[in-house]
ROMARBA-316842 format. One line per 4 residues: their letters; for each residue x, y, z of C-alpha. Coordinates in nm, 3 decimals, padded with zeros to 5 digits. Layout:
a = X,Y,Z  ...
//
This chain:
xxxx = -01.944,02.041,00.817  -01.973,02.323,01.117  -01.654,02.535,01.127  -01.538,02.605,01.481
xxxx = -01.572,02.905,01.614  -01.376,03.266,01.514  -01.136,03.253,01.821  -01.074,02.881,01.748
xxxx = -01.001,02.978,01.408  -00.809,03.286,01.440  -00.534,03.120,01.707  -00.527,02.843,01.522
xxxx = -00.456,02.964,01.195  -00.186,03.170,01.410  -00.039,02.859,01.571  -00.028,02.693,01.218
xxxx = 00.106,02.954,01.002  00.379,02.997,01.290  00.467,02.655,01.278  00.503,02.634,00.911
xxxx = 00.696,02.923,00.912  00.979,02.789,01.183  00.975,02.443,01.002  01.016,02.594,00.608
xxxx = 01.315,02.760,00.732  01.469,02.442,00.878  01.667,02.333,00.510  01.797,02.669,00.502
xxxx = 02.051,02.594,00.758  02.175,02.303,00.553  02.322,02.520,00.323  02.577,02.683,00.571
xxxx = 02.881,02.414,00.711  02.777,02.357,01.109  02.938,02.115,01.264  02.731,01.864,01.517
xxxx = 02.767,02.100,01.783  02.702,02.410,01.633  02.453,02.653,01.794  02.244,02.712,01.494
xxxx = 02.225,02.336,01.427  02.112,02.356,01.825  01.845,02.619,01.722  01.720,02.436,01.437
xxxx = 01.677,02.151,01.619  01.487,02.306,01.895  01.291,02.517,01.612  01.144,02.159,01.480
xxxx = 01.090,02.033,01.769  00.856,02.309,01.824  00.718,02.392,01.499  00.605,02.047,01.498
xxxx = 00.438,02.045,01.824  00.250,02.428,01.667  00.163,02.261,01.366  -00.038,01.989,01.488
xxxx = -00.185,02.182,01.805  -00.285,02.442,01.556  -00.460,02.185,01.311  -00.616,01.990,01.593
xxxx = -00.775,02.322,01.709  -00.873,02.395,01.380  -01.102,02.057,01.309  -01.161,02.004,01.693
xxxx = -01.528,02.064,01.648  -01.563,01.818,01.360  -01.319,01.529,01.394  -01.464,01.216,01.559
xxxx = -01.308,01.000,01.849  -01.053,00.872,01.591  -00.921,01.210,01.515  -00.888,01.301,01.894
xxxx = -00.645,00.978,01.930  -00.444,01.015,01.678  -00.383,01.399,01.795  -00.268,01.228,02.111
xxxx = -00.056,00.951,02.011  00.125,01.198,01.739  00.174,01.451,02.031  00.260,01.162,02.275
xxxx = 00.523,01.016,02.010  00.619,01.423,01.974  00.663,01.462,02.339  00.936,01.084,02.352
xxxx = 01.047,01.225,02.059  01.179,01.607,02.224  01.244,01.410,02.548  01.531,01.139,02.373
xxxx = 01.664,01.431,02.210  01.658,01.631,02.546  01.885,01.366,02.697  02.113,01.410,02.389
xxxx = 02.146,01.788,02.396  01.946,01.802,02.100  02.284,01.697,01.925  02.111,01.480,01.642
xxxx = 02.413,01.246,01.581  02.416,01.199,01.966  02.093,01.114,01.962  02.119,00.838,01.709
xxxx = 02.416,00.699,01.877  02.157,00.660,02.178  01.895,00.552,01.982  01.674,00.330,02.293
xxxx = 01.345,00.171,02.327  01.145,00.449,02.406  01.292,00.611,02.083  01.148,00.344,01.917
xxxx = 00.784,00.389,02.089  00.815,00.745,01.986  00.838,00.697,01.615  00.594,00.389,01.610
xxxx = 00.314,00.614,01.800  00.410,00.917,01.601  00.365,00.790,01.286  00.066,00.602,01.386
xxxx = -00.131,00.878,01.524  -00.015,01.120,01.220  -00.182,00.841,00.984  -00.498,00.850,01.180
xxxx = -00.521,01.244,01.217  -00.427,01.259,00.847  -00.662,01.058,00.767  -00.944,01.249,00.977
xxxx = -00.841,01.603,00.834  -00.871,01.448,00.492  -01.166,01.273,00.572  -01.384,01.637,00.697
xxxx = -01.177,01.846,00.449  -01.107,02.182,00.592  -00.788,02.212,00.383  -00.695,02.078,00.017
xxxx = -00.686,01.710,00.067  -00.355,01.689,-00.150  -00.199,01.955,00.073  -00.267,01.820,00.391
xxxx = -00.159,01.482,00.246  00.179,01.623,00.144  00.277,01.771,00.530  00.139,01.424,00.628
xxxx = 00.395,01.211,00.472  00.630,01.471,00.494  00.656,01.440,00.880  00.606,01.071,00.821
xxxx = 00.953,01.050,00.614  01.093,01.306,00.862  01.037,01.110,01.218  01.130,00.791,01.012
xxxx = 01.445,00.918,00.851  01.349,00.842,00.504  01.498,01.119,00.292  01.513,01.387,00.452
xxxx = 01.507,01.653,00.164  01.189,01.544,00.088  01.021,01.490,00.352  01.115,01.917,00.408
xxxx = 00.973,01.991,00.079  00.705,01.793,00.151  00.596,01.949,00.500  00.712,02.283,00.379
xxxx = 00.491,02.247,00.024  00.179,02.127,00.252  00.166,02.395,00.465  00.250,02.700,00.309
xxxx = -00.064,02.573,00.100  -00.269,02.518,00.407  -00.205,02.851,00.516  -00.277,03.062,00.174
xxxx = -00.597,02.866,00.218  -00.689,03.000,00.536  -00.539,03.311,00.480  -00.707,03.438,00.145
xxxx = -01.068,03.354,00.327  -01.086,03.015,00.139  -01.109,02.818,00.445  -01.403,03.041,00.609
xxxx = -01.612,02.939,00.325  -01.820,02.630,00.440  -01.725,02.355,00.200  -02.022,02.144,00.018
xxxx = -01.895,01.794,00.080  -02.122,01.630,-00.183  -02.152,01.674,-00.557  -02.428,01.654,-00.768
xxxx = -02.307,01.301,-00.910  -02.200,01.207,-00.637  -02.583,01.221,-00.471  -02.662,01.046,-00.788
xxxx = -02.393,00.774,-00.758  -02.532,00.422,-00.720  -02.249,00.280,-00.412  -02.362,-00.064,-00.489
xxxx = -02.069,-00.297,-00.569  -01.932,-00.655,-00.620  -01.900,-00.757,-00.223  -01.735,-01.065,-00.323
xxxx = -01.476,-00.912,-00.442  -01.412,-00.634,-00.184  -01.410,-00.877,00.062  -01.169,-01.149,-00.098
xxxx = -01.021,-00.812,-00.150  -00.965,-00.727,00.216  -00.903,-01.042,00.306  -00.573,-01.079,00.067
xxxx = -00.479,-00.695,00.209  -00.473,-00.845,00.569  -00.286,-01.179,00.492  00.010,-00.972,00.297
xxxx = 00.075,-00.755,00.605  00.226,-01.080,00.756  00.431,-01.076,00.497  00.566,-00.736,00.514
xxxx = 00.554,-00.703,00.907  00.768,-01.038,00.871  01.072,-00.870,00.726  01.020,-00.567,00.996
xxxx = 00.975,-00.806,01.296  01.159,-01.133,01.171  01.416,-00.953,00.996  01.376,-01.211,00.726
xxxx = 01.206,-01.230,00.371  01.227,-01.533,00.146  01.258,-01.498,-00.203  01.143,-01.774,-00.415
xxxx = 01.359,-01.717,-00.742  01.350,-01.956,-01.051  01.727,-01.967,-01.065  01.822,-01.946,-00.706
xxxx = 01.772,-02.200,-00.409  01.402,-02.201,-00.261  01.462,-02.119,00.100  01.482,-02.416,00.286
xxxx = 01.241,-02.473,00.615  01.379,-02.774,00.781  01.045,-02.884,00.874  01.007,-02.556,01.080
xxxx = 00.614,-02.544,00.955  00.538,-02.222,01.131  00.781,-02.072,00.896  00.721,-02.226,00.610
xxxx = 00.288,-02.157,00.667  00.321,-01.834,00.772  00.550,-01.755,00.409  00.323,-02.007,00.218
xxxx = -00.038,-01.825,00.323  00.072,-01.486,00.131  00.139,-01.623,-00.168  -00.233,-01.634,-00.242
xxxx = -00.202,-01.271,-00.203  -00.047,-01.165,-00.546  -00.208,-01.360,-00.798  -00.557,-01.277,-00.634
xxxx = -00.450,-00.875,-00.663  -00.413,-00.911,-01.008  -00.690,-01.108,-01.058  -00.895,-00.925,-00.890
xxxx = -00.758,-00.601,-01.042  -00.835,-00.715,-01.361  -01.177,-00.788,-01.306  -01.205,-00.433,-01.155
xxxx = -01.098,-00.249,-01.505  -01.410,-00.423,-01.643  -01.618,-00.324,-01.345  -01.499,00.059,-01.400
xxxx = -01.534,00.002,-01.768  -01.872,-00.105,-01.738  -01.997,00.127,-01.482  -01.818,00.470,-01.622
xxxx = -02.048,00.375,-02.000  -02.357,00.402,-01.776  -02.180,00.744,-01.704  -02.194,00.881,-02.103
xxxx = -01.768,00.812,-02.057  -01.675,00.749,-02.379  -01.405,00.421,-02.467  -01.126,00.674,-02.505
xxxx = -01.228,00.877,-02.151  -01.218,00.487,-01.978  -00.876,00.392,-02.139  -00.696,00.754,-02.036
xxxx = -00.815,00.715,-01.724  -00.700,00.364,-01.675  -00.356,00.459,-01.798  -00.328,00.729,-01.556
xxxx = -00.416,00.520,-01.244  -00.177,00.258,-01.385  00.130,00.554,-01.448  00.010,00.672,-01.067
xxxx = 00.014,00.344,-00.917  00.405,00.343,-01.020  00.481,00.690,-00.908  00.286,00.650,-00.596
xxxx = 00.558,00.342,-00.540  00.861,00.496,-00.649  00.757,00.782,-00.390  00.579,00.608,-00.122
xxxx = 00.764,00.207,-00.137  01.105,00.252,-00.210  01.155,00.503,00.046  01.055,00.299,00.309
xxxx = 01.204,-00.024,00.193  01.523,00.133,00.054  01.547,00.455,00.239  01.613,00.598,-00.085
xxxx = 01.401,00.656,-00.409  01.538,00.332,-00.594  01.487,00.443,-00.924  01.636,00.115,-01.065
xxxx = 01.435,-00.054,-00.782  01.052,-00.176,-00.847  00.795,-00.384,-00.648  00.489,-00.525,-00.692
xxxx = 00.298,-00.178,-00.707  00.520,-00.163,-01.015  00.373,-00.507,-01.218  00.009,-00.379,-01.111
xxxx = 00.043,-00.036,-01.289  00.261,-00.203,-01.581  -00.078,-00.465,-01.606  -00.320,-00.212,-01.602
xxxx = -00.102,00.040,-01.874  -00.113,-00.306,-02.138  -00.452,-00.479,-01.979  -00.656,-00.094,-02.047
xxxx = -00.584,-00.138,-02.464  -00.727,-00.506,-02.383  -01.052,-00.459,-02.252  -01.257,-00.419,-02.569
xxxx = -01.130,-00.778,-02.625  -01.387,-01.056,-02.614  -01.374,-01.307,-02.330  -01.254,-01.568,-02.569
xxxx = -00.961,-01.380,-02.680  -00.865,-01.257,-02.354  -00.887,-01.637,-02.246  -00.662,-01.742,-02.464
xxxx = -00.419,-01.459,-02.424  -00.415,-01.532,-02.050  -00.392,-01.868,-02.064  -00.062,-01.865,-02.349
xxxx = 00.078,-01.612,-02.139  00.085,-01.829,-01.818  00.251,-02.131,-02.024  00.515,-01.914,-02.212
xxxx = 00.622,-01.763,-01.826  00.718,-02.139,-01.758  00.989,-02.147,-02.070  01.052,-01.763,-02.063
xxxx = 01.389,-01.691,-01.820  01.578,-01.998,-01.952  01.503,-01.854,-02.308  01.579,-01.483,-02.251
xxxx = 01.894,-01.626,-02.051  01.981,-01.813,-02.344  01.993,-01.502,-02.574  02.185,-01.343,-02.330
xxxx = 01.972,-01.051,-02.260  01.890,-01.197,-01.872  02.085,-00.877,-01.695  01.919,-00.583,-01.951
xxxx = 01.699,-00.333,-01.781  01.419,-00.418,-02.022  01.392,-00.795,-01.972  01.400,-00.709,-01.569
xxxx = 01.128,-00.468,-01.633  00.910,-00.694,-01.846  00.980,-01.025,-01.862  01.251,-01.200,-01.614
xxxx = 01.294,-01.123,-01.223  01.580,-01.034,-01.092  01.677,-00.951,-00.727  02.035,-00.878,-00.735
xxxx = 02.262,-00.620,-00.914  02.119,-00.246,-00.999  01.815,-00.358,-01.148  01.587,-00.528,-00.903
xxxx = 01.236,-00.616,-00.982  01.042,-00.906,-00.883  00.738,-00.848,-01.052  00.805,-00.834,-01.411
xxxx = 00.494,-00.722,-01.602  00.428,-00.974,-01.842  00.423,-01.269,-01.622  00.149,-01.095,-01.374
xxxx = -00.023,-00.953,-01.671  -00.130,-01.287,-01.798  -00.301,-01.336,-01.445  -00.490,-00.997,-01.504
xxxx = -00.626,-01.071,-01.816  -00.803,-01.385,-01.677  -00.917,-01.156,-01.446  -01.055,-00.968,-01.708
xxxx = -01.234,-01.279,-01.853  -01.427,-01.302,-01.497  -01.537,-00.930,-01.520  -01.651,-00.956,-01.842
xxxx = -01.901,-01.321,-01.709  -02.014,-01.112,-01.426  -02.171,-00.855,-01.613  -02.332,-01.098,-01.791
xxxx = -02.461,-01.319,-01.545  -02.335,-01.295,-01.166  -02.452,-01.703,-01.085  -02.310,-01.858,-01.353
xxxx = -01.927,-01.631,-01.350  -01.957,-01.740,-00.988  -01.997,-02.106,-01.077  -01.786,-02.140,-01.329
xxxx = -01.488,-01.958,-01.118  -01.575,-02.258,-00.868  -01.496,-02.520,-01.123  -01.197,-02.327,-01.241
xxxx = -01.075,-02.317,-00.900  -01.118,-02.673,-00.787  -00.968,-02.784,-01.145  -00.654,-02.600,-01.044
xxxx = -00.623,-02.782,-00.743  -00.661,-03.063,-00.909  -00.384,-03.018,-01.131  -00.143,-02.881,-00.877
xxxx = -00.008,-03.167,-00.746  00.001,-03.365,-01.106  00.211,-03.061,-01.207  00.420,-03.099,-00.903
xxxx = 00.421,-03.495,-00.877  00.591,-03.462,-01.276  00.856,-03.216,-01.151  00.940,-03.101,-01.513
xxxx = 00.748,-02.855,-01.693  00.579,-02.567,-01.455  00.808,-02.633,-01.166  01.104,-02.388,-01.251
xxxx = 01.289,-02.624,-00.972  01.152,-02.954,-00.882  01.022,-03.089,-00.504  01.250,-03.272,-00.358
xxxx = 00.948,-03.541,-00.216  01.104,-03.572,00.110  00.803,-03.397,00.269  00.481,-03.180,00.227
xxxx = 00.668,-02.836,00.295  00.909,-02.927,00.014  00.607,-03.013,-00.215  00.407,-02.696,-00.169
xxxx = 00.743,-02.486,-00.145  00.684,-02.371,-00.531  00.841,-02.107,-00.699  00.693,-01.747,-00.679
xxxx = 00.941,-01.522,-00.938  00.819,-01.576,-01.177  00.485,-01.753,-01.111  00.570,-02.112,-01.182
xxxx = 00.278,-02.315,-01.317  00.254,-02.539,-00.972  00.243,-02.164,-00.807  -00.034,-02.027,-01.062
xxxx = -00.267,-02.307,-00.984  -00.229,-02.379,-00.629  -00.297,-01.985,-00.513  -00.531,-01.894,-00.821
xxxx = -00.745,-02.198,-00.741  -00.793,-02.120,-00.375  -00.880,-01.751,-00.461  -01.136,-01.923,-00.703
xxxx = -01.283,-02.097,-00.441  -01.278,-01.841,-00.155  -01.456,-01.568,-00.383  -01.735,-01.813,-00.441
xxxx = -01.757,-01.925,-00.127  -01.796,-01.523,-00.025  -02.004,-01.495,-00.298  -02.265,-01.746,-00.074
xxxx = -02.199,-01.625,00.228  -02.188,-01.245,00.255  -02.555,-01.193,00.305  -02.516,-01.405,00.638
xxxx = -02.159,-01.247,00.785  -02.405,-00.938,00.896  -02.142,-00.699,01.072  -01.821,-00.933,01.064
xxxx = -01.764,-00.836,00.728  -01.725,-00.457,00.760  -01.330,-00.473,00.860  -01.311,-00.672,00.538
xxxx = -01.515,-00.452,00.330  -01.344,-00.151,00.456  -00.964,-00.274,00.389  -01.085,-00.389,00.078
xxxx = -01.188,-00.060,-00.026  -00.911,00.108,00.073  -00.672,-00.155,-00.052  -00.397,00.110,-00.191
xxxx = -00.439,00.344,00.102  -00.389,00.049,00.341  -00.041,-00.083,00.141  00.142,00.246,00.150
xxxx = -00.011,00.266,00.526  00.128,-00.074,00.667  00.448,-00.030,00.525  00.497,00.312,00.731
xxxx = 00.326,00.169,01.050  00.528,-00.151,01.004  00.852,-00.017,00.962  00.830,00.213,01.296
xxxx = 00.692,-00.096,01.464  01.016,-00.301,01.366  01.217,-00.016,01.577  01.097,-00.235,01.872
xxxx = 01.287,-00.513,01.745  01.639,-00.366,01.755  01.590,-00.423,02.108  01.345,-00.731,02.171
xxxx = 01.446,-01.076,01.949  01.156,-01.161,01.692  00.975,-01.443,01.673  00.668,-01.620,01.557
xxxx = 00.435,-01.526,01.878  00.553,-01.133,01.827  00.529,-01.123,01.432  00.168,-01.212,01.466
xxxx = 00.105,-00.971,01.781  00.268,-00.683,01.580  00.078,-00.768,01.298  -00.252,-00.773,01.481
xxxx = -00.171,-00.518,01.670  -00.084,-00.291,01.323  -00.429,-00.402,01.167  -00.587,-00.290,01.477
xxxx = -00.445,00.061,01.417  -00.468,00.065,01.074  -00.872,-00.003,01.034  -00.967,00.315,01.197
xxxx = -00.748,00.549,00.935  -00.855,00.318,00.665  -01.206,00.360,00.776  -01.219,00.748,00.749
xxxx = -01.035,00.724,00.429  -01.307,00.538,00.267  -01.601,00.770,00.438  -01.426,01.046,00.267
xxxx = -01.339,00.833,-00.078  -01.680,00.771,-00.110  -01.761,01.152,-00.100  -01.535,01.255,-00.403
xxxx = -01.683,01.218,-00.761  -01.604,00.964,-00.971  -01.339,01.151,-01.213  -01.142,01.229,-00.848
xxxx = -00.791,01.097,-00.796  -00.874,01.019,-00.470  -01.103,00.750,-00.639  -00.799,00.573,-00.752
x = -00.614,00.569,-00.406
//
């Protein structure tokens, strides 16, 4: 990496260190009672508006000499979004609760290109590594959560941690030291992987930002509850297919996250890691995949940390915590296991209702959905885990022979399919709540929370059969695969992403009605946006050493 050059340096590091300063004082004048129209709340107002404006000119200057194209635009659309940002204020005498009260359309362009050009520069500065990665990802989301309005407090402590730790950095000489980019195992690191699976992978990653830019753009998410009505589609298929295609997305993540502990498990013993090294560390990306949520997710989806709220971020890390102590069980055991689990989800709710334990933190955490009242979880562990674990079984048949796991997953898969609609066509066990028969959108309108049977087999088996039908064709997709491979390889990076990028884009729709046509331009459009930050995340993932945190992200 070339460092720029010493008057570069020096006025940026001045702009910077300026900036942080005026920002890090900002909370401070929450602790004295001004009123809306105060003159310090006027000055403090002004003071962010530009210390933010410093900040970023001073970074860009920093990095200008290494950043590529993608770095460059996302300096401009943050500074564009910036520039809206001062400007809607401007018009409100940069009275905040004015400014709200006027909240327009080109206050929601500001946030949406804000946010999406401090993702891509983020992503850059991470990517070429001037600074502490973690730092400059702190003052990343921290003026993320600050332009979005999602907890203010911490998006201050965020920003203010982030940069005060940029600038010691640079201060104490650190950052004039040219910074060796590759380790000595990480020259020795063999990159090859299981393509299949990164690109089923990417694939799912793509398919589940409908979802989510749905409920931005659509205002509307159905949940499929075992004892609550499915939503109803009144033969509106567009509806009903554009719901229906992401519930292959789920099972296939822990699926395919299960296989991926036995990948890491095998790969990490070609390392010398011991059995005990593999387990702690699978524990720890499980505990940080739940953090990550409670810090990244909820704040976004609840404006709020939610600590009685959990997603699906929450049954991955649960699986992985239980599936690590599994994984020096043989594929016959961990067939079984899976298998029993799946069948005991189908009796499970109406039991633990039963008992009367339905409404009890540790049944919602573990064993029963539940999307009302404090406690609200839709991804119980066990339910998922059972998934993982035949994941697991796959993993463990690919390391011993690729062709045949392959083949058998195909039978698997097309066995699944075959049984769907005998489960459904019975409408007793594995149904949760029967089909109705009056039509195809009531018959594959199954039930997601928890994963009925009918559910399990429909989306497992067409995961089956995609990843063997990638498995055939990957050699041949020459270049079209790289968006794939790249999402797929950034697959955690990319979730907390979209839901940021997706909740400024549904700003727009305060002011333009939703419907089919713009949920899948927005989406589109987001993916477009998203695949170059996701794309300099993975150039610099793939830098780290394998015992980095950044590994797991």
């Amino acid at each position: 990496m070339e460092l720029p050059n010493h008057k570069a340096i020096h006025w940026s590091a001045v702009l910077a260190t300026l900036g942080a300063i005026i920002y890090i004082s900002l909370p401070f004048f929450k602790l004295f009672p001004f009123s809306n129209e105060s003159i310090p709340l006027l000055i403090m107002t002004i003071g962010w508006a530009i210390s933010v404006a410093i900040w970023l000119t001073g970074i860009y200057l920093w990095h200008k000499s290494d950043i590529q194209t993608t770095g460059h635009i996302g300096y401009v659309m943050s500074m564009a979004g910036h520039l809206l940002s001062v400007f809607w204020l401007y018009n409100s005498n940069f009275v905040i609760s004015e400014a709200i009260k006027a909240f327009s359309l080109e206050a929601a362009v500001a946030i949406i290109l804000f946010t999406s050009g401090i993702m891509i520069l983020g992503a850059t500065l991470i990517n070429v590594s001037s600074f502490p990665r973690l730092a400059t990802l702190f003052w990343v989301i921290g003026l993320i959560f600050d332009r979005a309005g999602l907890s203010k407090e911490l998006a201050w402590l965020l920003v203010a941690v982030g940069m005060i730790w940029c600038g010691i950095y640079f201060w104490i000489g650190i950052g004039n030291k040219k910074i060796s980019l590759l380790s000595a195992e990480n020259k020795s690191e063999n990159h090859q992987r299981f393509i299949p699976l990164d690109l089923l992978r990417g694939l799912i990653i793509i398919v589940m930002a409908i979802d989510h830019a749905s409920l931005y753009i659509l205002k509307t998410h159905p949940f499929e509850i075992w004892n609550t009505s499915v939503a109803g589609y009144f033969s509106n298929s567009g509806a009903f297919l554009t719901r229906f295609i992401t519930h292959f997305c789920a099972p296939g993540f822990f699926f395919l996250m299960g296989a991926g502990m036995i990948l890491f498990a095998a790969s990490r013993k070609k390392k010398n890691w011991s059995q005990g090294r593999i387990i702690r560390q699978l524990i720890f990306r499980g505990c940080l995949i739940i953090v990550l949520e409670k810090i990244l997710w909820t704040t976004v989806v609840w404006r709020t940390l939610g600590y009685t709220k959990f997603g699906v971020l929450f049954g991955l890390g649960g699986a992985m915590l239980i599936g690590s102590l599994l994984i020096r069980f043989n594929k016959y055991i961990l067939l079984m296991l899976g298998l029993a689990g799946i069948l005991i989800t189908q009796m499970l709710p109406q039991f633990i209702t039963d008992i009367g334990f339905y409404d009890h933190p540790i049944a919602i955490l573990l064993l029963v959905p539940q999307s009302m009242g404090t406690w609200i979880n839709t991804y119980p562990v066990i339910p998922w885990l059972s998934i993982s674990v035949l994941g697991m079984v796959f993993g463990k048949e690919l390391l011993k022979d690729s062709g045949k796991a392959y083949l058998k997953l195909l039978v698997a898969g097309l066995i699944c399919l075959i049984l769907f609609p005998i489960v459904r066509l019975t409408g007793g066990f594995g149904n949760f709540q029967p089909p109705s028969l009056q039509g195809w959108i009531e018959f594959l309108n199954v039930v997601k929370y928890p994963p009925s049977l009918g559910f399990t087999l429909i989306t497992l088996g067409v995961n089956f059969v995609l990843l063997f039908l990638f498995e055939k064709i990957h050699r041949k997709l020459g270049i079209w695969k790289t968006p794939l491979l790249v999402f797929g390889k950034t697959a955690l990076f990319f979730y907390f992403a979209h839901w940021f990028l997706f909740s400024a884009v549904g700003l727009l729709f305060f002011f333009i009605k939703g419907n089919l046509l713009w949920l899948y331009a927005g989406w589109a459009v987001g993916l477009l946006m998203l695949y170059p930050t996701c794309k300099q995340y993975l150039e610099f993932k793939q830098r780290t050493s394998p015992a980095s945190i950044w590994r797991l992200i």
